[in-house]
N, C-alpha and C positions, 0 to 999 in steps of 0.2 A: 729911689725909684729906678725900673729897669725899663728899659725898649728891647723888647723883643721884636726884630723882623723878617717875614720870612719873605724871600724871592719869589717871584713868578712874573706870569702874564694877565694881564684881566678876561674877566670875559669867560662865557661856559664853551668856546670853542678850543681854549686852555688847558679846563679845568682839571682835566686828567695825565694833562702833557707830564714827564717824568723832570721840563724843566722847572713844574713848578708845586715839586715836593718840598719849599719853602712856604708855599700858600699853604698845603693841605697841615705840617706840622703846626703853624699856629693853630687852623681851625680846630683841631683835635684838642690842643690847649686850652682853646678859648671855650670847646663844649661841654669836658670835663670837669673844668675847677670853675662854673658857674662865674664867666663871661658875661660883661655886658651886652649889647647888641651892637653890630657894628655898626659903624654912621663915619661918614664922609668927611675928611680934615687931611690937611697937609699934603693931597697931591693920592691918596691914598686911602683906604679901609680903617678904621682904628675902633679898638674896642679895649675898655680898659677892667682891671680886677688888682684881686689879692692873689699872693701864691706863697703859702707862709706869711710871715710876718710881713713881708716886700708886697709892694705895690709897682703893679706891673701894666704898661702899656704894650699892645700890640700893633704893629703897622703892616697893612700889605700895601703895596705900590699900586696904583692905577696908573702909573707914567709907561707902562710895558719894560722889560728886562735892561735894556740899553741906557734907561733914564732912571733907576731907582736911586739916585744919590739925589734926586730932586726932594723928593718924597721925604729921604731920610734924614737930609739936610733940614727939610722944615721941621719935621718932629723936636732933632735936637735942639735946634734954636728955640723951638715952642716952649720943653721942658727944661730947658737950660740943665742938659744932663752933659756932664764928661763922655769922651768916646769910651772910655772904659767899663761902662756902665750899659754900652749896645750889646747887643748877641742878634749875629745876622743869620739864620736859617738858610741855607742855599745844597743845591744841588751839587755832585761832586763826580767827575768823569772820573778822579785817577782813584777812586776805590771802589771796590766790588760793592757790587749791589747788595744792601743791607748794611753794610758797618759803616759806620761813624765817628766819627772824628772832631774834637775842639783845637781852637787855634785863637791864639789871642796877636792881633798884627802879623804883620808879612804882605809878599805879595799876592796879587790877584791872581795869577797865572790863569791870565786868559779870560775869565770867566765876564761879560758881559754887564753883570751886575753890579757886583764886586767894582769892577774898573770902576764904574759911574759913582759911586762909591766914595772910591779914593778920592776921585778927581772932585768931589762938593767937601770931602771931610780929612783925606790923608787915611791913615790905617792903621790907626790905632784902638780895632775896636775888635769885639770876640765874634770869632765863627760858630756856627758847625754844620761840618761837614758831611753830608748827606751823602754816602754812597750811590751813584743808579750803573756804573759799570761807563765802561768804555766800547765805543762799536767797532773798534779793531782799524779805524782809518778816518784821518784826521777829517779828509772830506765828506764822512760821514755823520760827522757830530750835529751839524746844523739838524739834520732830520731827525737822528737821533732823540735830541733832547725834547723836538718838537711832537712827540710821536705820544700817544697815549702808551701808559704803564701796561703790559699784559695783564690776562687773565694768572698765570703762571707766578707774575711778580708780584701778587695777593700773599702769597705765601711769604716772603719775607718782609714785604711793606707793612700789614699788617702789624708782626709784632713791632718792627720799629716805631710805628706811631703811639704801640701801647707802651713803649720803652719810654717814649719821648715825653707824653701825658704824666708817667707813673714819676720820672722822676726829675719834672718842672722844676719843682718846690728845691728842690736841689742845687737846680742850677741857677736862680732866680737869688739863692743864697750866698753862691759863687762859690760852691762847694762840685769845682771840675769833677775832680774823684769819683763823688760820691754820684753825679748825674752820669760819666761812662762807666757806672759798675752797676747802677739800676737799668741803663739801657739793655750792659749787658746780657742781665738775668733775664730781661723779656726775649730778645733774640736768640742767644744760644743759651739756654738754661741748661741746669745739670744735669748730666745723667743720671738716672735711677738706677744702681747698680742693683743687680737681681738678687737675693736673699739665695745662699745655697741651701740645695734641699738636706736635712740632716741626714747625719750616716745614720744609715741604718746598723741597730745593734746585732751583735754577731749572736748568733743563736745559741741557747744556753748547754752545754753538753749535756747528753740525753747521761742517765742516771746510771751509773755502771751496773750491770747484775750479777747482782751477790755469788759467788764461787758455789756450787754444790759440792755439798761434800760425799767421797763417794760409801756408793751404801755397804753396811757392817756384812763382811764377812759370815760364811753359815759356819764353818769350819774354826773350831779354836785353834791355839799357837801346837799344841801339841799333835791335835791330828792331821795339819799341815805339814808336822815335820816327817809324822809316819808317813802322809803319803809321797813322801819324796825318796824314802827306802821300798813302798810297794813294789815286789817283784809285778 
């Protein structure tokens, strides 16, 4: 069995904040590959299914950002799962909005969640790392993260959510690889390289016309030569 969880804050005053693009990744999860319904356990949201062969729980925190290792702490002790077996969904400042990133242990740098995290379990368990960008100044971040997603940032959130849905089953297998290379293809998919127009065939030379031949003389050999002594 896996724990999947993603980060946020509770609450519809929240729900569009860019800090908690860990909430919105589950739900996408949980609506596509026919999700339970959620219901109230561990400090948090949880709704359970299949995703492939693996049987997967979901958790979102109700403790708010600062306190999810309460949350995630109860789960683990619930299912008596190894941390190796967590994937934490969270928001990510140091990568450009849209790409993504896994990570299995390391440190929290910084992130609020994360720490609370460590401090109930240590860090021994899998990320990913959700791109929303950096606002250019550290004292910016609090509002930052707190701030609803734009209109604008539809355009790449979008397909990463369909990235994230498409390729669950993947990462739910522990098949890293194979879940940043279906992300991939939803976010930046391939170019369509254009078909060149054919060459056009060179035009066929026009049919040469036949030599005339020039017309028979009136005069024979002989009276040509007479007329060349005519006084």
């Amino acid at each position: 069995m896996k724990l999947f969880v993603g980060l946020g804050n509770p609450g519809p005053d929240y729900a569009g904040n860019r800090h908690n693009i860990g909430f919105m990744a589950l739900d996408r999860i949980a609506a596509d590959h026919g999700f339970g319904p959620w219901r109230k356990a561990h400090h948090g949201l949880m709704s359970e299914g299949r995703l492939g062969a693996e049987k997967v729980a979901l958790l979102k925190p109700e403790t708010f950002m600062n306190l999810s290792g309460q949350a995630v702490h109860a789960a683990v002790a619930f299912y008596k799962l190894p941390l190796a077996d967590v994937v934490v969904f969270h928001d990510e400042l140091d990568l450009a909005p849209g790409k993504l990133r896994t990570k299995m242990g390391g440190g929290h740098a910084g992130h609020n969640g994360l720490r609370s995290i460590h401090a109930h379990l240590g860090e021994a368990y899998g990320r990913v790392r959700l791109g929303i960008g950096h606002p250019g100044h550290k004292d910016a971040v609090a509002g930052y993260v707190l701030h609803d997603f734009s209109k604008a940032d539809r355009d790449w959130l979008d397909p990463l959510m369909d990235g994230i849905s498409d390729a669950a089953l993947a990462l739910a297998a522990g098949d890293t690889a194979g879940f940043l290379n279906l992300v991939a293809l939803r976010v930046s998919p391939p170019r369509k390289v254009p078909r060149a127009a054919p060459e056009a065939a060179a035009p066929a030379p026009a049919p040469s016309k036949p030599l005339e031949e020039p017309a028979p003389s009136p005069f024979s050999a002989l009276q040509k030569l007479a007329q060349k002594f005519r006084p």
